[in-house]
C-alpha positions in Angstrom: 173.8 -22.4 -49.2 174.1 -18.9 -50.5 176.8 -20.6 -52.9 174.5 -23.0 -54.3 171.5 -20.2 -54.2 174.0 -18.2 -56.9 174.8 -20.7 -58.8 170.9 -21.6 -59.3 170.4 -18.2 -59.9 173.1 -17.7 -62.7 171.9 -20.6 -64.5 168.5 -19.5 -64.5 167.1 -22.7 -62.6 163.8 -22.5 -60.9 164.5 -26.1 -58.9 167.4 -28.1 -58.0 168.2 -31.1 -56.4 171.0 -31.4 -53.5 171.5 -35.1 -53.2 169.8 -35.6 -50.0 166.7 -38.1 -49.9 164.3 -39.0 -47.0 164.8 -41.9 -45.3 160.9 -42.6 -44.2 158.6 -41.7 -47.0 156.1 -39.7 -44.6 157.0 -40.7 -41.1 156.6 -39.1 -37.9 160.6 -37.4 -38.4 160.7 -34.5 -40.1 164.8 -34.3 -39.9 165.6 -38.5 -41.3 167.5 -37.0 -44.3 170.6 -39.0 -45.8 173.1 -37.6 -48.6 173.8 -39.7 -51.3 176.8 -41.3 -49.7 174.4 -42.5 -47.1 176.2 -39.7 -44.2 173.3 -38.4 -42.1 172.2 -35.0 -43.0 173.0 -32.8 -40.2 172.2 -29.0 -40.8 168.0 -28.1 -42.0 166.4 -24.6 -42.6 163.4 -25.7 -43.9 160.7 -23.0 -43.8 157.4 -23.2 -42.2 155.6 -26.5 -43.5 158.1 -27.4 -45.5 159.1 -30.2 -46.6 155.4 -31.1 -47.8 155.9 -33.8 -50.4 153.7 -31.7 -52.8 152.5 -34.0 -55.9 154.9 -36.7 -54.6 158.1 -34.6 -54.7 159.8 -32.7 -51.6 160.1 -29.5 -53.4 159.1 -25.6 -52.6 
């Protein structure tokens, strides 16, 4: 993650997008996350209320 944090950084980005979409739009799972490739997503750090689907979009 660090990796991907530089290379955000580097290219002056303020948002990015990892490939990884929710599988229930606001269900009860906070973890129901699937890569593009439709493999499960196994490893989350979200931070505290996060993610919170802010005007329709899963960003921070």
């Amino acid at each position: 993650m660090l990796w991907v944090n530089s290379l955000a950084v580097m290219s002056g980005l303020k948002a990015y997008w990892m490939g990884a979409t929710r599988i229930s739009a606001q269900g009860p799972q906070r973890d129901d996350w699937k890569w593009t490739n439709g493999q499960p997503v196994k490893y989350f750090n979200w931070r505290t209320g996060q993610p919170n689907a802010c005007c329709g979009y899963d960003v921070d």
